[in-house]
N, C-alpha and C positions, 0 to 999 in steps of 0.2 A: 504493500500500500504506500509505504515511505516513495520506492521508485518511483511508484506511477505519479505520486504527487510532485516531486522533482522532474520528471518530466513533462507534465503540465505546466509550471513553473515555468521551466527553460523556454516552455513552447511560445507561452504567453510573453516573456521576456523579448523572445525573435520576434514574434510579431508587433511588439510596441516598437524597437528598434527601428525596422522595416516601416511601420508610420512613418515614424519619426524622419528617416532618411528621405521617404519618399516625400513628406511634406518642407521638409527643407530644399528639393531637387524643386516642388513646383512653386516653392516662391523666391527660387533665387531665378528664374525662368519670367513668373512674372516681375520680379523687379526688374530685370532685364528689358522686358517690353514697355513697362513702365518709362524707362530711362530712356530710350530710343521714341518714346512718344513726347517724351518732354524735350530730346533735343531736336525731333521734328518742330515741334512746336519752336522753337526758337529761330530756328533756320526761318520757319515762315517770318515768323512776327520783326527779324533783318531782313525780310525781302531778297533770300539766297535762291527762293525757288523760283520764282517768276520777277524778273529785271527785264528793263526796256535794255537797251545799247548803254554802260554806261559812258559817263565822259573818262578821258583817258588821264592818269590822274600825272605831274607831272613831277620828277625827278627833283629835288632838291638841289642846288648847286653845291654846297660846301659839302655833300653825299654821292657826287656824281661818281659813276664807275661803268666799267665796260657795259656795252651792251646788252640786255638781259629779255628773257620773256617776260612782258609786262602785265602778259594775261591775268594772271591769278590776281596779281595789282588792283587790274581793272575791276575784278567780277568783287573787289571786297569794299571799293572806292564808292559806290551808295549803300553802306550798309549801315542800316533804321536803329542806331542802338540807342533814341532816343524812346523807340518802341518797347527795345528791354529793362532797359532801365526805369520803364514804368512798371514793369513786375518786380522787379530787383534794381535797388540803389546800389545794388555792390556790382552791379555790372560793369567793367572796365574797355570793353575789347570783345573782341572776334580774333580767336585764335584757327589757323589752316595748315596743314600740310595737302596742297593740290594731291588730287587724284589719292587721296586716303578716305579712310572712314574719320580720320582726325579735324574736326572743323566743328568747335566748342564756343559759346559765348565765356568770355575768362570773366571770374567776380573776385571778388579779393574781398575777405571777410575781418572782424576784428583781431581774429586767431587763425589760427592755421587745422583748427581741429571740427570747426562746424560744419565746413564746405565736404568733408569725408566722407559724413552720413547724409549729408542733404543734398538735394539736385540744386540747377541754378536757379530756380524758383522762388528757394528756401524750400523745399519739401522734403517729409522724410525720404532718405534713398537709401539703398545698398552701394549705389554705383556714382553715389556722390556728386562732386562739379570738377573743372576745372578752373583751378584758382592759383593767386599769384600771392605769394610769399608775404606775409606780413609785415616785415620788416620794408619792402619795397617801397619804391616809391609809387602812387597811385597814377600821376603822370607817366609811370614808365621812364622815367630817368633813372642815372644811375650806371655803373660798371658791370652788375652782373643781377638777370633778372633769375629771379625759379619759380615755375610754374608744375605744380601738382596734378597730377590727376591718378585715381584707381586703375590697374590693366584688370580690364573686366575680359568676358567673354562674349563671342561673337566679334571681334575688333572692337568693343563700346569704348568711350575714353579712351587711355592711352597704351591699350593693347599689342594695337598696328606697331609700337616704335619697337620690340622685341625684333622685327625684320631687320631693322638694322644691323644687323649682325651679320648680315650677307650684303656685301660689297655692290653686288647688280641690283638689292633694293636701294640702296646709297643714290647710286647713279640713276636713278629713273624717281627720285623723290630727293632733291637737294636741298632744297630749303625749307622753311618756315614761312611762314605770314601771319603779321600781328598787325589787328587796325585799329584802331581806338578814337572813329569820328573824324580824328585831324591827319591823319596820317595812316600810311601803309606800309610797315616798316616787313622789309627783305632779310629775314637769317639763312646763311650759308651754312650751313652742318660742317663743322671741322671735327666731330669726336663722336663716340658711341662706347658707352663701358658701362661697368658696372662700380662704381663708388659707395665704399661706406658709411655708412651714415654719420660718425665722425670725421670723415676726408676734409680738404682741405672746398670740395665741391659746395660742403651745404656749409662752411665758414662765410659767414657773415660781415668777417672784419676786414678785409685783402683790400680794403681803397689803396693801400699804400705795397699791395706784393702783389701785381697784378701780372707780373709775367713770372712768379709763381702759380698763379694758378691753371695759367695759359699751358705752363711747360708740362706742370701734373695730367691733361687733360691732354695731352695730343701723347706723351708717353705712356699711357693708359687706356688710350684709344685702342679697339680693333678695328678700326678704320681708317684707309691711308685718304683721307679727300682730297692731299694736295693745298686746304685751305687753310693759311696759317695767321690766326687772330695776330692783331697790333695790343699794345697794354692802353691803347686810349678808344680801344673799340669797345662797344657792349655786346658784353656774351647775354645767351639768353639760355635756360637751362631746365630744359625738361623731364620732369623726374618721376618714375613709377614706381613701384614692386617688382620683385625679379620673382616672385613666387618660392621662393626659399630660405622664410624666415625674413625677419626685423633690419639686421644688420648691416644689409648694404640695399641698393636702389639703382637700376637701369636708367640711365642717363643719357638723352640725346641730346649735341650741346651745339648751338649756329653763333656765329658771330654777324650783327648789323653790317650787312654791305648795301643796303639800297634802303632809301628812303623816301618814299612817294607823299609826294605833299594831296591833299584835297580840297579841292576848289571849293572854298566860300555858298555855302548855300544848299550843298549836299544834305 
């Protein structure tokens, strides 16, 4: 009698287990669609899905550099975050990597811990926002930017930047674009690694060791891009989960080589 009651027991055990798993399998699934409905929604309420032609926005002088694709420039240069920012005051920006699933409204919150669990909404999420380091500057000034996000599944957030890590995704996804109403600022990808969360990457204080930080990040790179930051350019530094524990963070890092001004009235 003892047996059979321990194996009712155990039975009962498996099957709570098996709930349990399964109900966690379907609401990490719908958070997921959740998060992809909410960054639809955003995409709409910027005006990414239906644009007339926009205007061509134009080069900066004291930023001018070789000739580049100005397309993705163009497609971010009317972009409505005057729209976002009526759902959310912390919205900063429209962040892009063309021809990715990565193309996020950036909010920057009091802290760096709200934006984790909540969408750019403010709503509860799993799959959180993309958001821009606290310490930063809200203009986007500054030597060296970090911007957050969860590596979710399905590519949501910043999943896609794991590719990095193969050379031919490098070269067919080079840059960055960040637009924040006045501007359409161009990051060139010079690094791709994995940094510790002590490193010198998430150091806050480098105004004064900037080609220290420069040198750690292209020696740490698994990537040769050929593109070698100046100490008076701003890096910009995108940072995930490597999926293996707390301790370090998948890092794809661009430096400012282009700077698209926006005509007055956009």
């Amino acid at each position: 009698m003892i047996a059979d009651m321990m194996k009712r027991m155990v039975t009962r055990c498996l099957w709570l287990v098996l709930a349990v798993s399964v109900a966690a399998v379907l609401y990490h699934m719908y958070d997921n669609r959740r998060a992809a409905a909410s960054n639809a929604k955003a995409a709409m309420l910027a005006g990414l899905e239906h644009k007339d032609a926009p205007s061509v926005p134009a080069p900066l002088p004291e930023e001018a550099s070789a000739p580049a694709d100005t397309g993705p420039a163009e497609a971010l240069a009317d972009i409505d975050l005057a729209a976002l920012q009526a759902v959310n005051g912390d919205v900063i920006g429209w962040l892009e990597i063309p021809d990715t699933q990565v193309s996020y409204p950036l909010v920057q919150g009091q802290d760096n811990q709200f934006y984790l669990s909540h969408s750019w909404e403010k709503k509860p999420s799993g799959a959180g926002a993309v958001f821009l380091e606290e310490t930063n500057s809200r203009d986007l000034t500054g030597f060296h930017l970090i911007v957050y996000a969860h590596r979710m599944n399905k590519d949501l957030m910043f999943h896609s930047l794991k590719y990095y890590s193969d050379p031919a995704y490098f070269q067919a996804h080079p840059s960055i674009y960040l637009a924040d109403g006045t501007a359409v600022r161009r990051y060139d990808i010079f690094a791709a690694h994995e940094a510790g969360v002590t490193s010198l990457v998430y150091r806050l204080d480098l105004e004064e060791h900037r080609q220290e930080l420069i040198d750690f990040c292209l020696d740490n790179s698994v990537l040769d891009t050929g593109v070698v930051p100046k100490p008076e350019e701003q890096l910009l530094t995108l940072s995930t989960c490597t999926g293996f524990g707390h301790a370090a963070r998948w890092v794809v890092q661009g430096v400012l080589r282009e700077r698209y001004e926006i005509p007055s009235g956009h």
